[in-house]
VEXDREN-2710 file (C-alpha; in Angstrom, 1 decimal):
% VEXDREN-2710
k/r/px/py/pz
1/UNK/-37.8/-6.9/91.4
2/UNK/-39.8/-9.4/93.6
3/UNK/-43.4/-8.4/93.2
4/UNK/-42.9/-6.9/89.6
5/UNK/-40.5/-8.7/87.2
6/UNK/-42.5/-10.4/84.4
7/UNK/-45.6/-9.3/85.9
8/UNK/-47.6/-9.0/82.5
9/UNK/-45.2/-11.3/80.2
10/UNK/-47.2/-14.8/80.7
11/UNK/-51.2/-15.5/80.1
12/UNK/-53.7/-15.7/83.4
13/UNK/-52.9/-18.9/85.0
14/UNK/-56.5/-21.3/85.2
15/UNK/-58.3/-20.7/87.0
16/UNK/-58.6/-18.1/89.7
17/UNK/-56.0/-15.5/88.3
18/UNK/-58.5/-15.9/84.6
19/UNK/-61.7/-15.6/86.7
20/UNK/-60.8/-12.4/89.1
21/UNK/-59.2/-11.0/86.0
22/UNK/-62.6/-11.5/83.5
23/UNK/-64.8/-9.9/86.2
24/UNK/-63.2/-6.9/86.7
25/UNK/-63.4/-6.8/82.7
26/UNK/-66.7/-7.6/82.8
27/UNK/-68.0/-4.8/85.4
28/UNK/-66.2/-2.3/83.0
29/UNK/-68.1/-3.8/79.8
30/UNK/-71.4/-4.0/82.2
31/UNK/-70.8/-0.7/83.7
32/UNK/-72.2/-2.7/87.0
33/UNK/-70.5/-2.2/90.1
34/UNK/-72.9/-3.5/92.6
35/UNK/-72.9/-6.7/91.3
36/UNK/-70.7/-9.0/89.6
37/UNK/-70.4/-11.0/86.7
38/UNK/-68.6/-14.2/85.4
39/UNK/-69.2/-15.2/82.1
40/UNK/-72.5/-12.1/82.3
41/UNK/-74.2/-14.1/85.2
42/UNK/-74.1/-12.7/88.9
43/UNK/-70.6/-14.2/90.5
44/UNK/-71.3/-13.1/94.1
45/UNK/-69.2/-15.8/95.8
46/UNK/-66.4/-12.5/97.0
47/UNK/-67.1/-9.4/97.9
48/UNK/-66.6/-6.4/94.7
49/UNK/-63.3/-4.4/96.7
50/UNK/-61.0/-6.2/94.2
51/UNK/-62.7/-6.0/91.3
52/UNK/-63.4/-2.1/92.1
53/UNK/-59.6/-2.4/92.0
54/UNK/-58.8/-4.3/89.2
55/UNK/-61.4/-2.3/86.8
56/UNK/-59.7/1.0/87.8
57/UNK/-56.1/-0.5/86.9
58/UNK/-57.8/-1.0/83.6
59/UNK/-59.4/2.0/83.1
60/UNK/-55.9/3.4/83.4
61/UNK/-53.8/0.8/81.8
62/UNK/-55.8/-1.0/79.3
63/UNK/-57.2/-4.7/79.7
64/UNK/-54.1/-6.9/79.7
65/UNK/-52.2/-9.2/82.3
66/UNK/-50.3/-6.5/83.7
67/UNK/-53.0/-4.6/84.8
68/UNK/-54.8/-7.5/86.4
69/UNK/-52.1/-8.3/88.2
70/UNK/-51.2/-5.0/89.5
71/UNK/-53.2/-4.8/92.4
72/UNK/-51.6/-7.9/94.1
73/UNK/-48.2/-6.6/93.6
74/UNK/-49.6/-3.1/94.8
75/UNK/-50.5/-4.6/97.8
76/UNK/-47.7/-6.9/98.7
77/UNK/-45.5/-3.7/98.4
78/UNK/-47.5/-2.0/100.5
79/UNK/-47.4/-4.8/102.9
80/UNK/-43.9/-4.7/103.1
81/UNK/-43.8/-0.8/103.5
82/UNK/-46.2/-0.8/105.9
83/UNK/-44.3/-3.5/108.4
84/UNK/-41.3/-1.9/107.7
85/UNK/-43.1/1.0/109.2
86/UNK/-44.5/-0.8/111.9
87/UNK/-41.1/-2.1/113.2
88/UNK/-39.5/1.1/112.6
89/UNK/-42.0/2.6/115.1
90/UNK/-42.0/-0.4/118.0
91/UNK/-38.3/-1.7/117.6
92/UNK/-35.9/-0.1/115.6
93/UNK/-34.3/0.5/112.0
94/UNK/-32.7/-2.5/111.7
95/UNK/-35.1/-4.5/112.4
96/UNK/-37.7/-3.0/110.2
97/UNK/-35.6/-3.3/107.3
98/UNK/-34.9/-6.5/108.4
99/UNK/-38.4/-7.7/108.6
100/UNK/-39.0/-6.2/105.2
101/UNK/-36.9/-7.8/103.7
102/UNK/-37.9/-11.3/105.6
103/UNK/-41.4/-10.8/104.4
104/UNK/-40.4/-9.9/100.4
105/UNK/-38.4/-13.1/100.3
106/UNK/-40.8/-15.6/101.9
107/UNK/-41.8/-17.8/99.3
108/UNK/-45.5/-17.9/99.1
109/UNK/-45.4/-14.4/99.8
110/UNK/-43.1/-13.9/96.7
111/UNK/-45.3/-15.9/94.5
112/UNK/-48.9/-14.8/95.4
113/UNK/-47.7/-11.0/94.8
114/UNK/-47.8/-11.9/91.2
115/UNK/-51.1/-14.1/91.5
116/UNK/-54.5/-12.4/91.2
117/UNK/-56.1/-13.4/93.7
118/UNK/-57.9/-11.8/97.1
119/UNK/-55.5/-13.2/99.2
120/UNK/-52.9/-10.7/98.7
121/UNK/-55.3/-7.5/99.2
122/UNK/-56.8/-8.9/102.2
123/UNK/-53.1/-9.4/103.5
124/UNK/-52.1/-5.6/103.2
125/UNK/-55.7/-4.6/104.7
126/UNK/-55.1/-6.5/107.7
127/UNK/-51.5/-5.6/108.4
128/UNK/-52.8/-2.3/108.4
129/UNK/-55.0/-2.7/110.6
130/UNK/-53.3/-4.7/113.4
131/UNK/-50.4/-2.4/113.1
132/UNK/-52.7/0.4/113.3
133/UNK/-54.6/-1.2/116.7
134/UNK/-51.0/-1.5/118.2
135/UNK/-50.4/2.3/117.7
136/UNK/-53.1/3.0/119.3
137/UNK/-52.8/0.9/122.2
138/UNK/-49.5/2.4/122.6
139/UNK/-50.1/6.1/122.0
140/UNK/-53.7/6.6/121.3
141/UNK/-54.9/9.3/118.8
142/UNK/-56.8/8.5/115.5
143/UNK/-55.1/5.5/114.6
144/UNK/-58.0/3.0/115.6
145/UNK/-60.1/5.1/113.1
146/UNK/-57.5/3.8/111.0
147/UNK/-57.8/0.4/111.6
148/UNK/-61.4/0.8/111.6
149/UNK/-61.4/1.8/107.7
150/UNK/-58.9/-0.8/106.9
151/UNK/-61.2/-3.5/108.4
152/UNK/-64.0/-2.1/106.5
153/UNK/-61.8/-2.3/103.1
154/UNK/-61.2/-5.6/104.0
155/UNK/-64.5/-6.9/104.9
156/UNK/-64.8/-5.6/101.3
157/UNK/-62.4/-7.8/100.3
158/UNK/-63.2/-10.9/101.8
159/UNK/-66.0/-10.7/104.4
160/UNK/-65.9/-10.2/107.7
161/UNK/-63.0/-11.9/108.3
162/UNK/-61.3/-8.9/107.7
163/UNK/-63.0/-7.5/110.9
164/UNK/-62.7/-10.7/113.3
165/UNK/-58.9/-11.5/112.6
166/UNK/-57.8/-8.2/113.4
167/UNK/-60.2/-7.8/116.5
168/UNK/-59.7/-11.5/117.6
169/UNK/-56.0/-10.5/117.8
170/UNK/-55.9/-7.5/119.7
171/UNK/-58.5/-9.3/122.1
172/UNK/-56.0/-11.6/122.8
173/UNK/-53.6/-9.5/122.8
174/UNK/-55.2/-7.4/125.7
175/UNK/-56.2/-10.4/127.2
176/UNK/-52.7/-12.0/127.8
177/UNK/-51.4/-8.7/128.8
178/UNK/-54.4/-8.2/131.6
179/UNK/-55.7/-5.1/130.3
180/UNK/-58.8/-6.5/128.6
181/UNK/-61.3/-4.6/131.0
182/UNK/-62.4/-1.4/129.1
183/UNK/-61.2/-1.9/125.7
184/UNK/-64.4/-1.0/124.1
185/UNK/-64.3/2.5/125.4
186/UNK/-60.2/2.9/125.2
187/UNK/-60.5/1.9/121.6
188/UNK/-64.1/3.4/120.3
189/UNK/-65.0/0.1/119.7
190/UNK/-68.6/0.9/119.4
191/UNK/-68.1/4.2/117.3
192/UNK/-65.8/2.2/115.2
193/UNK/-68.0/-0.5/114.6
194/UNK/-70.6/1.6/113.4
195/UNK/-68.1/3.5/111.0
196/UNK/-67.3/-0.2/109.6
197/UNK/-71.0/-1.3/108.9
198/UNK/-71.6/2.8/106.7
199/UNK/-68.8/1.8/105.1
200/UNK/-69.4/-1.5/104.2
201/UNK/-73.1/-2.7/104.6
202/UNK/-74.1/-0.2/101.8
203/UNK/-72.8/-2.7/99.1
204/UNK/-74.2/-5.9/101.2
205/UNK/-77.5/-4.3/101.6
206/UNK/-77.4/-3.4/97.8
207/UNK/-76.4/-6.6/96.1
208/UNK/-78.8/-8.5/98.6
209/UNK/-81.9/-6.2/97.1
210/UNK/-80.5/-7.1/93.4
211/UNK/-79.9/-10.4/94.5
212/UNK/-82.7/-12.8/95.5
213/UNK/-81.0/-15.1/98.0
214/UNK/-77.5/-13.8/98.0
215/UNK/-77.5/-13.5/102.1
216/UNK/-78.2/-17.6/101.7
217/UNK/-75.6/-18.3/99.6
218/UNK/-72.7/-16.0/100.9
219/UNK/-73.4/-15.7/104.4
220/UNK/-74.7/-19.6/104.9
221/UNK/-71.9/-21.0/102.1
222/UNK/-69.8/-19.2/101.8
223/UNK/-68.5/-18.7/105.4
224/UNK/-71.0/-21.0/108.2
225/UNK/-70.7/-24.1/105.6
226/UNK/-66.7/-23.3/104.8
227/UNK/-65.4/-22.9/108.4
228/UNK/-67.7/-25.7/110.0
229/UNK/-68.6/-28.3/107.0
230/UNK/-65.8/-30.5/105.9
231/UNK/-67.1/-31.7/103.1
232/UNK/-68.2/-28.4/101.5
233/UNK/-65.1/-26.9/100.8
234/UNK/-60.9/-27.5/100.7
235/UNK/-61.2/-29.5/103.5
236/UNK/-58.2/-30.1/104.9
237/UNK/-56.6/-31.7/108.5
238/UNK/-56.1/-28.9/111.3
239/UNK/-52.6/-29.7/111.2
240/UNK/-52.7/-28.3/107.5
241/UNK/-51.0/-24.9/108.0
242/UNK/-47.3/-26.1/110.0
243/UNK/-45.9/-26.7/107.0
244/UNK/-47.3/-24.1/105.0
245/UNK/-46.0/-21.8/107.5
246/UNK/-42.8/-23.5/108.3
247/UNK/-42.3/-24.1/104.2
248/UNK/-43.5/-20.4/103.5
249/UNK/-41.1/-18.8/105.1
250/UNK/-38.0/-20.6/103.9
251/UNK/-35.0/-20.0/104.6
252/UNK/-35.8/-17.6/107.7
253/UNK/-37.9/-20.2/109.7
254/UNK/-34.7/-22.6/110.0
255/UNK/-33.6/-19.7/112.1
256/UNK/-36.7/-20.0/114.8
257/UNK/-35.2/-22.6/116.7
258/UNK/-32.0/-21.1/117.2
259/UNK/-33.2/-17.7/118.3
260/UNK/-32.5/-17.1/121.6
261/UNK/-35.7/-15.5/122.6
262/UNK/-35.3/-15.5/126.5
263/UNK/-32.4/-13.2/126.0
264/UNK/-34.2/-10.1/124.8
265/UNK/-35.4/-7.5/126.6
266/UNK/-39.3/-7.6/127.4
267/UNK/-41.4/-5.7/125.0
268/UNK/-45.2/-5.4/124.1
269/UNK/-44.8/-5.4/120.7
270/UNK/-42.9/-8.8/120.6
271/UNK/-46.0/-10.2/122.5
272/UNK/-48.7/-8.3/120.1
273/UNK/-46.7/-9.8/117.4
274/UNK/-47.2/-13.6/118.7
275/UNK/-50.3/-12.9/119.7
276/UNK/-51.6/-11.7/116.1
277/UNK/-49.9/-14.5/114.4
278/UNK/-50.9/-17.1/116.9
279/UNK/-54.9/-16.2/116.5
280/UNK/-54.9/-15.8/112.7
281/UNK/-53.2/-19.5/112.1
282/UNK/-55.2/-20.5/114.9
283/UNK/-58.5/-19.8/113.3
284/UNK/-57.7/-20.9/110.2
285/UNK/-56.8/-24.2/111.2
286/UNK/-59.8/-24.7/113.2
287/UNK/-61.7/-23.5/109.8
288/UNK/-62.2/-27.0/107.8
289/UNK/-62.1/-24.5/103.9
290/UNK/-57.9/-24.3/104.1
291/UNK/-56.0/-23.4/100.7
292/UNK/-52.3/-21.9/101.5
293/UNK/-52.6/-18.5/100.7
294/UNK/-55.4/-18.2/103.7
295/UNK/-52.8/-18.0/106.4
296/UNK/-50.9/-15.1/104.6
297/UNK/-52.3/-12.2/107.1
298/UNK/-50.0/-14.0/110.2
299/UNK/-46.8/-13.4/107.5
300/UNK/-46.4/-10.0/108.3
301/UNK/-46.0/-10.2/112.3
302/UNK/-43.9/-13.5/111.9
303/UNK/-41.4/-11.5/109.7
304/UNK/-41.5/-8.6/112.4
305/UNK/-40.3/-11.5/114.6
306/UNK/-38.0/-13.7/113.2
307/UNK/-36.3/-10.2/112.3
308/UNK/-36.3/-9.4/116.0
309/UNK/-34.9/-13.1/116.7
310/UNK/-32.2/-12.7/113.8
311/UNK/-31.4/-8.9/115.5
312/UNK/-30.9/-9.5/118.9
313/UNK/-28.5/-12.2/118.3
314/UNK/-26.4/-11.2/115.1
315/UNK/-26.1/-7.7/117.2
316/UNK/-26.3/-8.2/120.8
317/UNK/-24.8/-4.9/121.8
318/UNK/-28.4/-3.6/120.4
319/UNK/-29.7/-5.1/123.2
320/UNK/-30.4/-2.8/126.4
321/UNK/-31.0/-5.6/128.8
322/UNK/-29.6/-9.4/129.1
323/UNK/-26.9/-8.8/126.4
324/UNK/-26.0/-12.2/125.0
325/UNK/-22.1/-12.2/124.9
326/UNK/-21.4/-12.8/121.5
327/UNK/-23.3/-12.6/117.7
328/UNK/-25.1/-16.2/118.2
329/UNK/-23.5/-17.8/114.7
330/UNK/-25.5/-20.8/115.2
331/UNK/-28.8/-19.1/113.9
332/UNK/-26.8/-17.7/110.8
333/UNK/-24.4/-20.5/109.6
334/UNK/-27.0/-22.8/109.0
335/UNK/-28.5/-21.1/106.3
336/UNK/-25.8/-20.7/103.6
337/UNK/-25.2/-24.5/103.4
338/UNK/-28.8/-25.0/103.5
339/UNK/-29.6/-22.1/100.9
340/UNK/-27.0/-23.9/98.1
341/UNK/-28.4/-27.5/99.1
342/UNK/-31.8/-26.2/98.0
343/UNK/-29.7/-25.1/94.6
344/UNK/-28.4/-28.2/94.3
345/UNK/-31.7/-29.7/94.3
346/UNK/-32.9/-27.5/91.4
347/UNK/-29.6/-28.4/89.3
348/UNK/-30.8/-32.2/90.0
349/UNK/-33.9/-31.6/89.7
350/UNK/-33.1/-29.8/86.0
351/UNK/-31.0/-32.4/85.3
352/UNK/-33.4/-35.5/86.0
353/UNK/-36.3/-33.9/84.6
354/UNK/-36.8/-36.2/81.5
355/UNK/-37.6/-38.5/84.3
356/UNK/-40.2/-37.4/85.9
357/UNK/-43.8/-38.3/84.5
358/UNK/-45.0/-34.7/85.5
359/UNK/-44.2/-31.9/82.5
360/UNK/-43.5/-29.5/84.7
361/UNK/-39.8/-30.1/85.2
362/UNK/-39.0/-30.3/81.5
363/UNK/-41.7/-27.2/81.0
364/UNK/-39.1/-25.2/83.4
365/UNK/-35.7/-26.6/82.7
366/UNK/-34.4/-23.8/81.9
367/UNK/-35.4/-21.8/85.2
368/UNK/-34.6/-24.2/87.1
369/UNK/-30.9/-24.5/86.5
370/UNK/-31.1/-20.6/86.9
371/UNK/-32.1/-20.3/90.0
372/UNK/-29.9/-23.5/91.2
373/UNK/-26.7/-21.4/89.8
374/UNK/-28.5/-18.8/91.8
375/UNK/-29.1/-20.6/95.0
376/UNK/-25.9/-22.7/94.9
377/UNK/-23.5/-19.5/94.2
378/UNK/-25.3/-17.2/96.8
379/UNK/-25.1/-20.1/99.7
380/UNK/-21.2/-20.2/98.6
381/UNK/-21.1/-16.5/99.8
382/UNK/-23.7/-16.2/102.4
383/UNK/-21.6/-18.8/104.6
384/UNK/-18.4/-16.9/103.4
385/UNK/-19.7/-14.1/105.3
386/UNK/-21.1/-15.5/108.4
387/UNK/-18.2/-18.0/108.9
388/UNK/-16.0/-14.4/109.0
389/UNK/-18.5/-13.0/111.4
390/UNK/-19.8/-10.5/109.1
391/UNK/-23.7/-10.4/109.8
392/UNK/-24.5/-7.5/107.6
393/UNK/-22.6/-8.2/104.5
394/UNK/-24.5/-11.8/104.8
395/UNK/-27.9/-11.3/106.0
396/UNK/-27.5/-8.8/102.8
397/UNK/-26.2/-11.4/100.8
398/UNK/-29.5/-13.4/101.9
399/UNK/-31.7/-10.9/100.4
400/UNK/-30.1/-10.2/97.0
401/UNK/-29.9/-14.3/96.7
402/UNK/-33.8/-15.0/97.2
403/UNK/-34.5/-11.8/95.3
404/UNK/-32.5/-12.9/92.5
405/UNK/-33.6/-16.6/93.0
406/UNK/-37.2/-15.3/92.6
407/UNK/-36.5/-13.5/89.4
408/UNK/-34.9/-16.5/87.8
409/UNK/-38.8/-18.4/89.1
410/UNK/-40.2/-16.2/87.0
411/UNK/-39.0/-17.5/83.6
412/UNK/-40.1/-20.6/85.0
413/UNK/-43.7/-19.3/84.7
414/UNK/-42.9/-17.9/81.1
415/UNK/-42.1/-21.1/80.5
416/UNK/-45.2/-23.4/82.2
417/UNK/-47.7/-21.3/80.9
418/UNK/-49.0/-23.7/78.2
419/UNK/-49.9/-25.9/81.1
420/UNK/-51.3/-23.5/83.3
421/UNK/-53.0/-21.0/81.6
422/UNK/-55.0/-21.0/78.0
423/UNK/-53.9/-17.9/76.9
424/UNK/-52.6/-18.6/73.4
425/UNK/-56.0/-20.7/72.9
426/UNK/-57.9/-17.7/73.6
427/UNK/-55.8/-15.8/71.6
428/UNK/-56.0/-17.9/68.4
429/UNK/-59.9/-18.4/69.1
430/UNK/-59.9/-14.1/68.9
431/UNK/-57.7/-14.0/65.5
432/UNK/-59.2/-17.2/63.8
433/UNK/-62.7/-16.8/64.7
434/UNK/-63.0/-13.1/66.0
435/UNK/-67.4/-13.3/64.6
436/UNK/-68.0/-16.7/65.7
437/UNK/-70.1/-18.1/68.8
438/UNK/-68.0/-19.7/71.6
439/UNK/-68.8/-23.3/73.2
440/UNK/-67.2/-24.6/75.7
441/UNK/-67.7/-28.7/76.5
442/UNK/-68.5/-30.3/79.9
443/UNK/-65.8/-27.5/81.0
444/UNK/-66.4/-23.6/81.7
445/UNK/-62.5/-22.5/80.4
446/UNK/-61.7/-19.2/82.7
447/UNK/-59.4/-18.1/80.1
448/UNK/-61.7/-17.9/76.9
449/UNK/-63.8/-14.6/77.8
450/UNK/-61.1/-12.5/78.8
451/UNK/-58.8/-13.1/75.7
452/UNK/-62.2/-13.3/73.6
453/UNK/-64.2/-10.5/75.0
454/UNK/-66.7/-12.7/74.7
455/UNK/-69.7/-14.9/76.0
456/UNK/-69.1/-18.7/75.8
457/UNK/-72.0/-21.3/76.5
458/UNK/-71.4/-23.8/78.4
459/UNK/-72.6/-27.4/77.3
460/UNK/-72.4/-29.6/80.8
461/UNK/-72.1/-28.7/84.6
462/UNK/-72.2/-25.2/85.3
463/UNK/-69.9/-25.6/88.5
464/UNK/-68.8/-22.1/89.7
465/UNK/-71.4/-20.4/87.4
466/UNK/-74.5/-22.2/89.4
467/UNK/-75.9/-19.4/91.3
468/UNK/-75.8/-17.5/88.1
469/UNK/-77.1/-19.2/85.7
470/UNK/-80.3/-19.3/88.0
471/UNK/-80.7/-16.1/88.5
472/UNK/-79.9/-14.6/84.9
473/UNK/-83.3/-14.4/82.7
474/UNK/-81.1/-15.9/79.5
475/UNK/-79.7/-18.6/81.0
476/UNK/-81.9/-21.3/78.5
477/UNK/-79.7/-19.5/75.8
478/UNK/-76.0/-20.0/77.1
479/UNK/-76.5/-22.8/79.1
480/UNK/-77.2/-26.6/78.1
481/UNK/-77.3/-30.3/79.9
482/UNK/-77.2/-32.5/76.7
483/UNK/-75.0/-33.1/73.9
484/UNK/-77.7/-33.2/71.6
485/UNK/-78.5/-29.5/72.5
486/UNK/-74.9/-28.5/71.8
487/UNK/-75.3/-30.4/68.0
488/UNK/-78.1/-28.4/67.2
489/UNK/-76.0/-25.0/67.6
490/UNK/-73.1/-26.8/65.7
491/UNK/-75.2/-27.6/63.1
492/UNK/-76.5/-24.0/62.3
493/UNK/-75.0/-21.5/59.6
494/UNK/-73.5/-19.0/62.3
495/UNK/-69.8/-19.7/62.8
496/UNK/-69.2/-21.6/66.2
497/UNK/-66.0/-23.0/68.1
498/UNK/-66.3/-25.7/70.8
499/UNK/-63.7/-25.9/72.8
500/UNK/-62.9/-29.5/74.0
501/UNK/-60.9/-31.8/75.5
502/UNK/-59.1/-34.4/72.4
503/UNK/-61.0/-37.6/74.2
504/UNK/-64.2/-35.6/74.0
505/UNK/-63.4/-34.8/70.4
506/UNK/-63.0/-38.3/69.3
507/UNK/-66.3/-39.2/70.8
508/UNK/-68.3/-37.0/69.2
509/UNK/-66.3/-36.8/66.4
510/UNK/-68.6/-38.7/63.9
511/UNK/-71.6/-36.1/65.0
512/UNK/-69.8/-33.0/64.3
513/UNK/-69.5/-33.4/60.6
514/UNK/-66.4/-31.1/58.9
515/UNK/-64.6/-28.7/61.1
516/UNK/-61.0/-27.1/61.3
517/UNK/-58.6/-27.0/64.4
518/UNK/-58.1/-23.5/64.9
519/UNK/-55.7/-23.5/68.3
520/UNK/-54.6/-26.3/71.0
521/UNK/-53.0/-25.5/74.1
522/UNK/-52.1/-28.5/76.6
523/UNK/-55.3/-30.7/76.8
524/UNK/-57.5/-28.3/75.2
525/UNK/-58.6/-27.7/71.2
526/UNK/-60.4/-25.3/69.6
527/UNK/-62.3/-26.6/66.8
528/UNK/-64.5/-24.6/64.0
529/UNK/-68.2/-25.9/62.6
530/UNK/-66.4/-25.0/58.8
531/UNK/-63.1/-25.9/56.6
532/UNK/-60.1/-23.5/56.1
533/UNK/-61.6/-21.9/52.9
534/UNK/-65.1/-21.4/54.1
535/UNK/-63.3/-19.7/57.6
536/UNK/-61.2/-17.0/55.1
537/UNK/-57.9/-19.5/55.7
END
């Protein structure tokens, strides 16, 4: 219900969920899979593994939003299974389906399993593989070769941070627990390495022969300029990811405090667990590129300890050693109360939102008195249940409320998509104009091509599309620095819509001659070079 609800009932949000979802369209329509393409011009800024992905959840279920978005929700279920696998094997069945359900509910885990983005794949890869290096450590066997391919996969995905997060952790790891010393040969490191670079330097080595001065722009950009230049990318204070995490992992990280974690019996997963999650938010705060899906990959082993925390002290008798005398209700009662004071935040806000000079709140209304019924109602019984010392019934009552709070949060997109996406105008621009050239105006609009199935040009900055446009032999055709270039198209016979902001319009206005509004969606407009009757209205 989490990571599927509504999945393919609201337009691709602007603009990363609208750019990973045209290129995937476009490799299909290109039949290139080395390379590829934004708007038909190289878009080498990530590495193809997603786009593989998305093109084959088209092949199979046609090009539309569900599709796209499947491969997200794919792999935040398959994060979820594969930590509640995890725990199973180190702790114990409680808290693995515990930590499941921790990690379902956290809230920017919740939401980015229904946003296409890389985040969410490179999150599964790399749960996989620090759970796999654990198992190993622990009882040897194949399961480095494991982690091995899911490092490749992920390097795939995102670079090769997929391969230094999971190897940074299990360094540290073996480092705190003293058994550093002969690693490399205990865990084929240099076997496994070489599996990882076959799998994964074939497509480097590939696009960088197609590519003219890819390994410059990816390598030297993308990751030396994005972890050690401020001003290149996102640049944001080290302190940047506390309250992402904290915030993130709402209502379960009010618990943390509370836990009593010098009351548990000693074991090496615990440690691997801090260890993993302390080196991946680590080195993405010292990175000065942060956005808050980044630190995702420490989610997993956080979960796996906060439902370790919440275990040992809701049932102490699980405890072999140190038994606490007593379910700690401190950690529990806390969270009911706070759980229906965040509903009663969402009934105020609902209720105030003519007030507010954003258009979210009024965009939303709706949801948001859902989920503060939900929130408020499921608080009410959640406290019920820990105040009578039933842990079970509540920690379950937890689970259904965020699930069910979620749900509600997705109406709330249904609902905001004019504002976040330009779906419809994409649409409209398809059924109004489905023979006519596409302009877009000082502004590359992610949306247009996929809903189109089209080419736009691109009058202004080419932004996202630089590296491109200098490397595609038509670029002089599709894109243009000067207005006066853009009034020269207009002008022609052939039926064009510009897309453009309504300031923009007004200015230019007196240039463009007679023309018919076709679509508007928030701050954009669609306008065609002819009047109703000539355009078959």
């Amino acid at each position: 219900m989490v990571f599927f609800f509504h999945l393919g009932s609201y337009g691709l949000w602007e603009p990363d969920e609208a750019r990973y979802a045209e290129i995937g369209r476009e490799m299909l329509a290109l039949r290139d899979f080395i390379v590829p393409h934004l708007n038909y011009v190289p878009y080498v800024e990530k590495p193809p593994l997603l786009y593989w992905l998305t093109a084959l959840s088209y092949t199979i279920l046609g090009v539309n939003e569900f599709a796209a978005r499947l491969i997200p929700a794919l792999s935040a279920l398959a994060t979820v299974v594969a930590t509640w696998f995890f725990a199973r094997r180190v702790f114990d069945r409680r808290r693995a389906l515990l930590a499941a359900a921790i990690l379902t509910t956290a809230p920017v885990f919740a939401v980015m399993a229904q946003v296409l983005t890389t985040d969410m794949l490179l999150t599964a890869l790399i749960a996989a593989a620090l759970y796999a290096l654990f198992m190993h450590y622990m009882d040897g066997g194949w399961w480095c070769w494991v982690a091995y391919l899911a490092m490749a996969a992920a390097t795939l995905t995102k670079g090769p941070v997929g391969m230094a997060l999971p190897v940074a952790s299990m360094a540290v790891f073996l480092w705190w627990q003293g058994e550093l010393r002969g690693a490399i040969r205990r865990f084929h490191a240099i076997a496994g390495f070489a599996l990882m670079v076959a799998l994964a330097a074939p497509w480097f080595v590939a696009i960088s022969l197609r590519e003219p001065g890819y390994i410059d722009f990816y390598f030297v950009g993308e990751y030396f300029k994005r972890v050690f230049v401020p001003s290149y990318s996102h640049a944001e204070p080290f302190y940047y990811y506390v309250p992402v995490v904290l915030g993130g992992l709402l209502p379960w990280s009010v618990m943390v405090p509370f836990l009593t974690w010098r009351g548990m019996s000693p074991n090496p997963a615990r440690r691997y667990c801090v260890a993993s999650a302390a080196t991946i938010f680590g080195l993405f705060s010292l990175a000065s590129a942060k956005l808050i899906p980044y630190v995702m990959p420490a989610f997993p082993p956080l979960a796996i300890l906060i439902a370790d925390g919440v275990a040992s002290c809701a049932w102490p008798d699980m405890e072999s050693a140190n038994r606490l005398k007593g379910p700690d209700c401190r950690i529990l009662l806390e969270t009911g109360p706070l759980i229906s004071l965040a509903g009663v935040g969402m009934l105020t806000a609902a209720i105030l939102a003519p007030l507010f000079r954003s258009p979210y709140p009024m965009a939303v209304r709706p949801a948001l008195y859902g989920i503060g019924a939900v929130l408020l109602a499921g608080g009410a019984a959640i406290t019920a249940s820990f105040l009578t010392r039933k842990s079970g019934l509540g920690l379950t009552l937890m689970v259904v409320t965020l699930a069910a709070g979620f749900a509600a949060g997705t109406y709330g997109r249904l609902e905001a998509e004019p504002l976040r996406s330009y779906a419809q105008l994409g649409r409209d621009v398809e059924r109004r104009a489905p023979d006519a050239r596409i302009i877009c105006y000082r502004r590359y609009v992610q949306s247009i091509p996929f809903y189109t199935r089209r080419r736009v040009l691109l009058v202004g900055p080419k932004t996202e599309l630089d590296f491109g446009a200098h490397h595609s032999k038509d670029a002089s055709r599709y894109f243009f620095k000067t207005d006066a270039e853009m009034l020269r198209l207009w002008s022609l016979p052939r039926p064009t819509v510009l897309i453009i902001d309504a300031p923009d319009l007004a200015r230019l206005k007196p240039k463009l001659g007679a023309f018919t509004l076709i679509g508007s969606e928030h701050d954009k407009l669609a306008i065609l070079n002819r009047d109703e009757r000539l355009a078959g209205n």
